[in-house]
C-alpha positions in Angstrom: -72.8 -58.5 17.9 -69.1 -59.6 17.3 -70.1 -60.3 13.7 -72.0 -57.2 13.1 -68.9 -55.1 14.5 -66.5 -56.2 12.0 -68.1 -54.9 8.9 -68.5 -51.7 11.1 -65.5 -51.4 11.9 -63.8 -52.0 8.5 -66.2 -49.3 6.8 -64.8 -46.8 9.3 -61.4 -47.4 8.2 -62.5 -47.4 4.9 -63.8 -44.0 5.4 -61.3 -42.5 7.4 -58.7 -43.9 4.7 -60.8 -42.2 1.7 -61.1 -39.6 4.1 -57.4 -39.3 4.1 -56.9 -39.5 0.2 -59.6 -36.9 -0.4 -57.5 -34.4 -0.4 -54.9 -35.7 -2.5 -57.6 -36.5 -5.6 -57.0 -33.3 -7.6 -54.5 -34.3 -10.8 -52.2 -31.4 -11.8 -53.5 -29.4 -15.1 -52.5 -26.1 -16.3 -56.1 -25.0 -14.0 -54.4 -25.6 -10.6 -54.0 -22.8 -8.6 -51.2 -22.8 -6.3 -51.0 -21.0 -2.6 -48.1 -18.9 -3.0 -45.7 -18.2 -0.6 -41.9 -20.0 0.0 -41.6 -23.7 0.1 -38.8 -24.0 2.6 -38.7 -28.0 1.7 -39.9 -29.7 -1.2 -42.8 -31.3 0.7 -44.7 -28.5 1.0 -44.9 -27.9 -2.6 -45.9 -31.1 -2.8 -48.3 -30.2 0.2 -49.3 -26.8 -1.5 -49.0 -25.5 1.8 -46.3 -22.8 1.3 -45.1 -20.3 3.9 -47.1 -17.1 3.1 -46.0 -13.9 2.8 -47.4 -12.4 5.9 -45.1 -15.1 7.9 -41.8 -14.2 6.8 -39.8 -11.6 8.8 -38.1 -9.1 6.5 -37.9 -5.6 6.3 -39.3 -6.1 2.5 -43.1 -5.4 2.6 -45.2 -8.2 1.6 -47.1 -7.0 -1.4 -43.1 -6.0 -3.0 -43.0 -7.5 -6.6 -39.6 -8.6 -5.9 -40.6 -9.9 -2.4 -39.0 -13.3 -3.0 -35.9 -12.1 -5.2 -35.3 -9.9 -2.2 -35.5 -12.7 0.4 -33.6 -15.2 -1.2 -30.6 -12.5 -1.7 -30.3 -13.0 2.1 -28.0 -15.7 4.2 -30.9 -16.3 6.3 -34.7 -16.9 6.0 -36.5 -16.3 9.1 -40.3 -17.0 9.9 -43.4 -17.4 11.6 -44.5 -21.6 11.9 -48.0 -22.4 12.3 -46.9 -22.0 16.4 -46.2 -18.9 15.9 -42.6 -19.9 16.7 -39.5 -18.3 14.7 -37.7 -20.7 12.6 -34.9 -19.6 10.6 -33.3 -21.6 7.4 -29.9 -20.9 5.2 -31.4 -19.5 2.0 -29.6 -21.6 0.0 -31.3 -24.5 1.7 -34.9 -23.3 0.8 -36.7 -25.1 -2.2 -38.2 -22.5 -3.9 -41.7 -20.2 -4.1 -44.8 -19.7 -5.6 -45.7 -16.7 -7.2 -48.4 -15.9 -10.1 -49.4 -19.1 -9.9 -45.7 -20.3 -11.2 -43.2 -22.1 -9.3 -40.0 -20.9 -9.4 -36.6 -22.7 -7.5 -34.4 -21.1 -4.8 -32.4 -19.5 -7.8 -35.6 -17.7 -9.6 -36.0 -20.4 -12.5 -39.3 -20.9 -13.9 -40.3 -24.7 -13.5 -42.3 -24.5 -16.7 -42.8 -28.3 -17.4 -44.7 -29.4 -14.2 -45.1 -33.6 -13.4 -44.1 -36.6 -12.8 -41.0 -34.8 -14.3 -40.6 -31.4 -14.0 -37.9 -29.1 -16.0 -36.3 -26.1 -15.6 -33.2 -24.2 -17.0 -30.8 -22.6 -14.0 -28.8 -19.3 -15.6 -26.0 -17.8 -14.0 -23.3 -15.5 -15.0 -20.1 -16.7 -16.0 -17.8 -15.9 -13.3 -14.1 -14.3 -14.4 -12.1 -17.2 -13.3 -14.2 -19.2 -15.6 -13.8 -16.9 -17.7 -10.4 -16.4 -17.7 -9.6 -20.0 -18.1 -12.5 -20.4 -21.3 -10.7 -17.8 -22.9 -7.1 -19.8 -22.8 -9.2 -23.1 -24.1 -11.0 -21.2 -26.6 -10.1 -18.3 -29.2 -13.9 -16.5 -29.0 -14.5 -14.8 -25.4 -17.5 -17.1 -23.7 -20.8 -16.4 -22.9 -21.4 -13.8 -20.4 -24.6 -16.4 -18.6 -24.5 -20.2 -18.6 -27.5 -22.3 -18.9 -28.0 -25.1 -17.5 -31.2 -27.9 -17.6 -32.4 -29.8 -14.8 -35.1 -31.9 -13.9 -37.2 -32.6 -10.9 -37.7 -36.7 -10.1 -41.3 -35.8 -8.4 -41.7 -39.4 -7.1 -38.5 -39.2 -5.4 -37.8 -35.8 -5.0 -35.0 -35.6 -6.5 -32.9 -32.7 -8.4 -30.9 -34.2 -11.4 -29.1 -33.1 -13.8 -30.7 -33.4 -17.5 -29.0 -35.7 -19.4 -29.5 -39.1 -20.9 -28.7 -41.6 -18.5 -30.8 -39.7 -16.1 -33.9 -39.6 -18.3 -33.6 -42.9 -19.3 -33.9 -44.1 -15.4 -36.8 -42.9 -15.1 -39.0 -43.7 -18.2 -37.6 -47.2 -17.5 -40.2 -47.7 -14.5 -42.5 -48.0 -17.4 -41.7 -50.4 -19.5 -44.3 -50.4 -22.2 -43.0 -46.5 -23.0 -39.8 -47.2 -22.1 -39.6 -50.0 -24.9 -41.3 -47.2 -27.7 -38.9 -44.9 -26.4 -35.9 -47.7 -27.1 -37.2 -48.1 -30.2 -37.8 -45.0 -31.8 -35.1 -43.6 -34.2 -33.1 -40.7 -33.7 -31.1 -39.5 -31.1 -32.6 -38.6 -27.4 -32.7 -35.4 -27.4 -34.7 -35.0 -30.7 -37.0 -37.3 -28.6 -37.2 -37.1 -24.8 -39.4 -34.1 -24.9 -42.2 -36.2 -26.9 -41.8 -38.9 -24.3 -41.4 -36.7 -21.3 -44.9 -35.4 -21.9 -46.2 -39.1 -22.5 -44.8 -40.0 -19.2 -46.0 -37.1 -17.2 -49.7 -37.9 -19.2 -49.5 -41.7 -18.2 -48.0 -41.1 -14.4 -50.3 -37.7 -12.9 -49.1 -35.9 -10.4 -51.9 -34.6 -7.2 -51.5 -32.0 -5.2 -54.3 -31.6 -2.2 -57.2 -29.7 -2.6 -59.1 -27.7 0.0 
């Protein structure tokens, strides 16, 4: 009986573990639908388990096209948990949303390439002190937005700043394209899109399926 319990045993975990994993087997693709709603942390876009409209508390009604925009514009985001308890959060501490089926970031930017790493361009106006002092620096006035490009480490869930020493970092946790990377000419910029998408294609990204 001792001997017989062991394998019985160990297919149970088995199970349970696959059981576990299940709902993590779903590799990202342009088909995924995500839940919309606001992703107060990261983790629950990772989770797809957003907070949906009908749990936030605003005076905004739910079905609002600018629902989120109008949210966000707030100090505070206050809402329902699954307790029915009310949580509140700073807005500027919230993650982001879901919307359309496309994620957007705390500051309304489209994350358009979606994987192991994701990128997205932040624009903001230029403010008059900046301004002010680009106009001493340089003899033509300066944009009236500013652009920025970030990137999203999914692994680690990290927000970093797109540049080279950055992107570097992370292709070198492979080696093999890291190396093709190192070794093909020209400089990174003309490149890191190519081997942004090779990376993303060699190192999936799964979000849990229902």
């Amino acid at each position: 009986m001792r001997y017989l319990l062991t394998p019985i045993i160990l297919c149970l975990f088995v199970s349970q573990t696959n059981g576990q994993s299940a709902s993590y087997d779903l590799p990202f693709s342009v088909e995924f639908q995500f839940e919309e709603g606001l992703y107060v942390y990261f983790k629950q876009w990772k989770d797809n388990t957003p907070i949906r409209r009908e749990q936030i508390i605003s005076l905004s009604q739910p079905d609002n096209p600018y629902f989120f925009e109008e949210i966000l514009s707030q100090p505070w985001v206050s809402y329902y948990n699954q307790y029915n308890e009310i949580q509140r959060v700073k807005s500027s501490k919230v993650f982001g949303y879901s919307m359309g089926n496309a994620v957007f970031t705390r500051d309304h930017a489209e994350i358009r390439t979606i994987g192991a790493i994701c990128m997205f361009t932040e624009v903001r106006p230029v403010t008059n002190i900046e301004r002010t002092f680009a106009s001493l620096a340089f003899p033509f006035p300066p944009r009236n937005e500013n652009a920025k490009a970030f990137i999203i480490d999914f692994e680690y869930n990290r927000k970093l700043f797109f540049n080279k020493r950055n992107m570097e970092e992370i292709l070198g946790r492979d080696p093999l394209l890291y190396r093709d990377y190192r070794q093909t000419k020209g400089k990174w910029r003309d490149k890191i899109h190519q081997y942004i998408a090779l990376y993303n294609e060699r190192h999936p990204i799964y979000f849990p399926m229902e």
